[in-house]
Backbone bond lengths (Angstrom), bond angles and torsions (degrees), N, CA, C in turn:
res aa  C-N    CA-C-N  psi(-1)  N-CA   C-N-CA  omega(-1)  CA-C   N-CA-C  phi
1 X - - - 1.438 - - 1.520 111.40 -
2 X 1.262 121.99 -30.49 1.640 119.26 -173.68 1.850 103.82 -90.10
3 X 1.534 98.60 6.33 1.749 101.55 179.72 2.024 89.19 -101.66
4 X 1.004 108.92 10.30 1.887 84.15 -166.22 1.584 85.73 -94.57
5 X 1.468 98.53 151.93 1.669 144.68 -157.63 1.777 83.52 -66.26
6 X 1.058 112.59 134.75 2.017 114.18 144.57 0.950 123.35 -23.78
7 X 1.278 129.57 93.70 1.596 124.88 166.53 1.315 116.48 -91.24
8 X 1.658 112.09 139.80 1.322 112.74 162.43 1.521 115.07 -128.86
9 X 1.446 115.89 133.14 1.528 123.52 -179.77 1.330 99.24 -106.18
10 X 1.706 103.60 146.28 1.284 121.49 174.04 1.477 111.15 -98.14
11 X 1.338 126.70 87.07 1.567 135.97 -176.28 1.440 96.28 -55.85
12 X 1.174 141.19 -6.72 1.332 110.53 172.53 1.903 132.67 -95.89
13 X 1.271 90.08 -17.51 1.674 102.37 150.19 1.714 129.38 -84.66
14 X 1.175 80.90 116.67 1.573 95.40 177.35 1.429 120.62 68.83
15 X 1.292 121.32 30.25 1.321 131.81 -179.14 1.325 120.79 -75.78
16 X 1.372 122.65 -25.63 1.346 131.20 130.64 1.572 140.64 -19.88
17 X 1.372 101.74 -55.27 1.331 109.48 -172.67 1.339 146.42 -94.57
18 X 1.402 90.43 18.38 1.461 136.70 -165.13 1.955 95.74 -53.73
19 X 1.568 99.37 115.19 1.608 90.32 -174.17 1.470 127.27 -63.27
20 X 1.695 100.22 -24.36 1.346 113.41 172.78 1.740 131.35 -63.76
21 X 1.345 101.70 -31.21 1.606 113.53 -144.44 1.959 97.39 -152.02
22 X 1.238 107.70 18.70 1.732 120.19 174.10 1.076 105.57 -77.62
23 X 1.491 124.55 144.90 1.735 124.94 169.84 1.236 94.59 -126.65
24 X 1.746 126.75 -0.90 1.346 129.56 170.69 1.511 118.18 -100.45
25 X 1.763 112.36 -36.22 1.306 107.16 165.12 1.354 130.88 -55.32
26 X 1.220 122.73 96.84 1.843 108.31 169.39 1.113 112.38 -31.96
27 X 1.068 142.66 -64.87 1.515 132.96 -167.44 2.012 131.25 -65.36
28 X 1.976 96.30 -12.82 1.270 103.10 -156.06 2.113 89.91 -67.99
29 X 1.757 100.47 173.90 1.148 116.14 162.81 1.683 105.87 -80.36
30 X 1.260 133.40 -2.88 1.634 105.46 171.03 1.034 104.94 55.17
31 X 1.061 159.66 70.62 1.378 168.88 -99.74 1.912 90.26 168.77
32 X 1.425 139.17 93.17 0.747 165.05 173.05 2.038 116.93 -92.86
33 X 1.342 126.60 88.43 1.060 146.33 -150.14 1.293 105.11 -106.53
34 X 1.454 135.38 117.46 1.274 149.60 -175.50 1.573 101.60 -107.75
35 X 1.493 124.70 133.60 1.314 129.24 -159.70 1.399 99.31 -109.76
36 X 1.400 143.35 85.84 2.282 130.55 154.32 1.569 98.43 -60.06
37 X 1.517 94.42 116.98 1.524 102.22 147.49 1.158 126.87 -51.80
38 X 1.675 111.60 -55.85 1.294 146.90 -174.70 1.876 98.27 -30.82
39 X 1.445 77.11 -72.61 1.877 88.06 -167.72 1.755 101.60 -79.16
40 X 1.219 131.96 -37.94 1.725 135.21 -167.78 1.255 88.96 74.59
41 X 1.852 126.92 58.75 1.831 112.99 149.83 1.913 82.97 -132.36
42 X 1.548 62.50 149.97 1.721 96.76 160.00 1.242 117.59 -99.70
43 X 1.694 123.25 125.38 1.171 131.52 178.59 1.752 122.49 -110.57
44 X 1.477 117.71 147.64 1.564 106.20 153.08 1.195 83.05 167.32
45 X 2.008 78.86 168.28 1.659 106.48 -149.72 1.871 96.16 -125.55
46 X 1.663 96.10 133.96 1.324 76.44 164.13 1.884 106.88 -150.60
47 X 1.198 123.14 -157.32 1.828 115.89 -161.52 1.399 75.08 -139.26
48 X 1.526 113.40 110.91 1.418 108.53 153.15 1.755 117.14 -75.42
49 X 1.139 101.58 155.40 1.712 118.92 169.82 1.562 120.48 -93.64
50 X 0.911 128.86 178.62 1.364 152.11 -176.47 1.624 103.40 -83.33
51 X 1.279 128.54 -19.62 1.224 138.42 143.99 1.557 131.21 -54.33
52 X 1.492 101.87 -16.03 1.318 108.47 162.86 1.209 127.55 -132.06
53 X 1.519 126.89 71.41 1.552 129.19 -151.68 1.496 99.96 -146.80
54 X 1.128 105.22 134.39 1.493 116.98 164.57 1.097 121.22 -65.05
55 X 1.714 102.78 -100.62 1.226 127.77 166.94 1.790 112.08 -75.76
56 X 1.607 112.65 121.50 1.649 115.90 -174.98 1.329 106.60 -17.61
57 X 1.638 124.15 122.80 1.272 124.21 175.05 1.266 144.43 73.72
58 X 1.822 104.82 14.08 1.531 122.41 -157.00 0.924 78.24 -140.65
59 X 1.639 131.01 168.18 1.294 143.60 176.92 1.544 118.43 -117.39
60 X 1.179 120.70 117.02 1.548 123.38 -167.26 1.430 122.88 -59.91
61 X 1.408 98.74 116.04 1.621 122.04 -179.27 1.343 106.67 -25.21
62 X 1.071 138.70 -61.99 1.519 137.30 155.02 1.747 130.74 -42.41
63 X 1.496 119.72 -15.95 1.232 109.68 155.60 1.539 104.28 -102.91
64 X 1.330 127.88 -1.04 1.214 128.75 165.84 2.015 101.63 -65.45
65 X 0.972 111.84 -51.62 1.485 125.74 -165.60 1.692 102.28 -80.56
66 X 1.068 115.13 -1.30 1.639 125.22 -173.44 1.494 96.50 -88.51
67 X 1.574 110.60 -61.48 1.386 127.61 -177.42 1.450 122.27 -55.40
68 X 1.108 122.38 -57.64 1.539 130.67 145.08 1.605 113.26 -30.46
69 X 1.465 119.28 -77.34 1.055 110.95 -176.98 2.133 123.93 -57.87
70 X 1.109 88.96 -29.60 1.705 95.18 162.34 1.578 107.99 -63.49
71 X 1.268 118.73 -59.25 1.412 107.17 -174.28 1.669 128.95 -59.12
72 X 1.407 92.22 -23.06 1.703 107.69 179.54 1.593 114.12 -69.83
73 X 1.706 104.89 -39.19 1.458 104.64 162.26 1.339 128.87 -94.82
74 X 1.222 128.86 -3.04 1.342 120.34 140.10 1.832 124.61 -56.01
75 X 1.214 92.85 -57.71 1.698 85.11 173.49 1.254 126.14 -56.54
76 X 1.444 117.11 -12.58 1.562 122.33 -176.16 1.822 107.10 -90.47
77 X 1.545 87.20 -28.70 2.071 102.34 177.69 1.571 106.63 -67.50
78 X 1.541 103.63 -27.16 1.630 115.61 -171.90 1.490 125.60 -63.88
79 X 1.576 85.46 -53.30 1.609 99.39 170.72 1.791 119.73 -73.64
80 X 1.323 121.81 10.56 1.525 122.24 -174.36 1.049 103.66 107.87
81 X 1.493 160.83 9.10 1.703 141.08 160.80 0.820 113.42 -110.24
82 X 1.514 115.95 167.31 1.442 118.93 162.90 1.381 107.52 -134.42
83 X 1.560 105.14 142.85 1.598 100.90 -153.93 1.182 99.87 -155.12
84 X 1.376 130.73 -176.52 1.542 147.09 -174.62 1.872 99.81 -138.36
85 X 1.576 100.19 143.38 1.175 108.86 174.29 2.190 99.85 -62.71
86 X 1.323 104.37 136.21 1.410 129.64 148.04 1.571 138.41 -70.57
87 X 1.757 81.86 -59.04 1.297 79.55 178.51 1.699 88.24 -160.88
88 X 1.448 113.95 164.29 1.664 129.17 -165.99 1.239 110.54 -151.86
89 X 1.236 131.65 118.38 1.587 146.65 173.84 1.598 90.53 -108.20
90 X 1.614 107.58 139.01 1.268 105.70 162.16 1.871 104.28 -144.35
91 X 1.298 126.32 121.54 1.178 159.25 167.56 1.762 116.58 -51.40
92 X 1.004 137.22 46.61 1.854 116.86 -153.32 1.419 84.67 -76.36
93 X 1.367 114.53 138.82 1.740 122.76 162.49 1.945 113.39 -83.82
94 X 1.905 94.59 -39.03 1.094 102.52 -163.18 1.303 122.88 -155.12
95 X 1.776 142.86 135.92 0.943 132.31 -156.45 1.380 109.61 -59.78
96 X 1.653 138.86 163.46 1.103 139.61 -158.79 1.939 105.96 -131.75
97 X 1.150 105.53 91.29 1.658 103.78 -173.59 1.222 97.02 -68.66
98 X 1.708 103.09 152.84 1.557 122.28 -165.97 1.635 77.26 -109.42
99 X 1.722 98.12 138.85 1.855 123.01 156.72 1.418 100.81 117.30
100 X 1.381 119.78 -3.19 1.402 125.42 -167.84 1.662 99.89 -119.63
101 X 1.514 88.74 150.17 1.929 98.37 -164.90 1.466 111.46 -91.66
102 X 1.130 102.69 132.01 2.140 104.34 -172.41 1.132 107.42 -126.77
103 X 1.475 136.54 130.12 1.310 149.76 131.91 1.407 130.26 -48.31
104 X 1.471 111.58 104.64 1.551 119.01 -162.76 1.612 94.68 -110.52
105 X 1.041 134.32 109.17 1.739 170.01 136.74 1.512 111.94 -4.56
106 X 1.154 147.15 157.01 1.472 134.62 109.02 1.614 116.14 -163.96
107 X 1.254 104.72 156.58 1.408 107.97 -179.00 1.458 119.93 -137.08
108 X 1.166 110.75 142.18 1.604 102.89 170.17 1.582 121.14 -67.08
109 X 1.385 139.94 138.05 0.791 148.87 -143.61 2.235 95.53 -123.27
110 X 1.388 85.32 -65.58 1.524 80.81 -144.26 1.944 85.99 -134.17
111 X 1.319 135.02 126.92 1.628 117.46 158.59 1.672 111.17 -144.93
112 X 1.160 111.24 164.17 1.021 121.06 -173.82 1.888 126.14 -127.74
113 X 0.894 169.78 -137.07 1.430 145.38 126.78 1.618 119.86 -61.21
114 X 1.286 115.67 -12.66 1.743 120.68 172.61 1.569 121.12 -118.48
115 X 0.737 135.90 1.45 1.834 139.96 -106.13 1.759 102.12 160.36
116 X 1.710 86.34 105.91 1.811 95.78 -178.55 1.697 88.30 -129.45
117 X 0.940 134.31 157.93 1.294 175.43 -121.01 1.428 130.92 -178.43
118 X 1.698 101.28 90.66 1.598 91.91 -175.41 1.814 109.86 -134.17
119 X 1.032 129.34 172.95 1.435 131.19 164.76 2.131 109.36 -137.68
120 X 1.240 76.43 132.60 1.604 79.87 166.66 1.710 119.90 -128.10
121 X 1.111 118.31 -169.52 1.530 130.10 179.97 1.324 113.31 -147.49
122 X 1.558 116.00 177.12 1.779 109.78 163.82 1.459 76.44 -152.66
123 X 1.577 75.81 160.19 2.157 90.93 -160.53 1.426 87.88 -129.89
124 X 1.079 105.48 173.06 1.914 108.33 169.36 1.508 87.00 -114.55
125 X 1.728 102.13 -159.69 1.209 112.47 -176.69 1.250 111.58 -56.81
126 X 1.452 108.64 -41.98 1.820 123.38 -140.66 1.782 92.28 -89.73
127 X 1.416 117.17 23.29 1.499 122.42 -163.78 1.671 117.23 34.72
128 X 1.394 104.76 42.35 1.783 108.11 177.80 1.544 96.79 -81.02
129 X 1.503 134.14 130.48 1.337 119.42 168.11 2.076 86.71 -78.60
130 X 1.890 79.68 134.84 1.680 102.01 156.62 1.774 131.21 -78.71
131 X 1.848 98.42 -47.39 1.299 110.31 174.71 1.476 111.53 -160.53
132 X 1.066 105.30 135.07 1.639 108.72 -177.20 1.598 111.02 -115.14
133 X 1.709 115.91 171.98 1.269 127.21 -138.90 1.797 103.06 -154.92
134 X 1.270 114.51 139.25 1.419 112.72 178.70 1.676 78.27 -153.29
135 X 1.510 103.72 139.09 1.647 120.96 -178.91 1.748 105.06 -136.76
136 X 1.300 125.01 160.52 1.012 116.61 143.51 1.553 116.25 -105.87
137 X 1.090 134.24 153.35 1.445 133.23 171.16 1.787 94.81 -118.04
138 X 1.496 96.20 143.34 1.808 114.67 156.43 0.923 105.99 -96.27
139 X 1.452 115.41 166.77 1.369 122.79 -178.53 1.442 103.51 -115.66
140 X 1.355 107.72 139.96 1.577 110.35 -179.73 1.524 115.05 -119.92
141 X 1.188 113.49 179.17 1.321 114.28 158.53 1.582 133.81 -126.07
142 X 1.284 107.37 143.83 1.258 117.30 -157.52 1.654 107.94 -82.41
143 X 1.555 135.56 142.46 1.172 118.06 152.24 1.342 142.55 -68.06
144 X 1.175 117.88 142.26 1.726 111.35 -156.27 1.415 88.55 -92.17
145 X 1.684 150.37 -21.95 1.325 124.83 -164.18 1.729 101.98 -99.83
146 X 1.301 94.03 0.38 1.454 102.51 -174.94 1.886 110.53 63.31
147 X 1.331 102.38 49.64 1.485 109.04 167.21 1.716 106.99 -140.48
């Protein structure tokens, strides 16, 4: 990861459509992220659908791992970077019923000038963690003319 090339993203295409965190994509999770200074986590809650299910009535390990990984780079956008997932471990403890509302976690852990460090969780109501998350994010840079 400290060998990958300079990246630069142009935030002004398609910044919208972000599958995680879209209020324009039909399909995104809406994944709506509340920033504590206090603590440095990123929070939000959302009700998956039947649009996102694996196995009948469970929610697919991969939009499980979507949510996590969204929250890990928001919290890393929170504290001042902007970055791309590196790398993603994901943990499931427990199946994840679809129609019910979950709180997905994250915090920065550990960063450096390239190299952010985060872990997250998703809780149900009853604050049981379901599945947890440790990512690295790089840090990139953005274009300033937006081309």
């Amino acid at each position: 990861m400290e060998n990958w090339p300079e990246l630069e993203l142009n935030k002004q295409q398609g910044e919208n459509m972000c599958f995680g965190c879209s209020n324009i994509n039909p399909f995104s999770l809406k994944l709506k992220f509340a920033w504590d200074p206090a603590t440095k986590t990123a929070q939000a809650q959302f009700t998956p659908n039947e649009n996102f299910q694996g196995w009948s009535g469970y929610l697919h390990g991969g939009i499980t791992s979507c949510a996590l990984d969204e929250a890990m780079g928001w919290a890393a956008m929170s504290a001042g970077h902007q970055n791309v997932t590196a790398r993603l471990q994901v943990r499931f403890r427990r199946m994840v019923p679809i129609g019910q509302t979950y709180t997905v976690i994250c915090k920065v852990t550990k960063q450096s000038s390239r190299l952010i460090e985060t872990e997250a969780c998703l809780k149900d109501k009853n604050g049981e963690i379901l599945a947890e998350a440790t990512s690295t994010q790089f840090v990139v840079r953005i274009h300033k003319d937006g081309q």
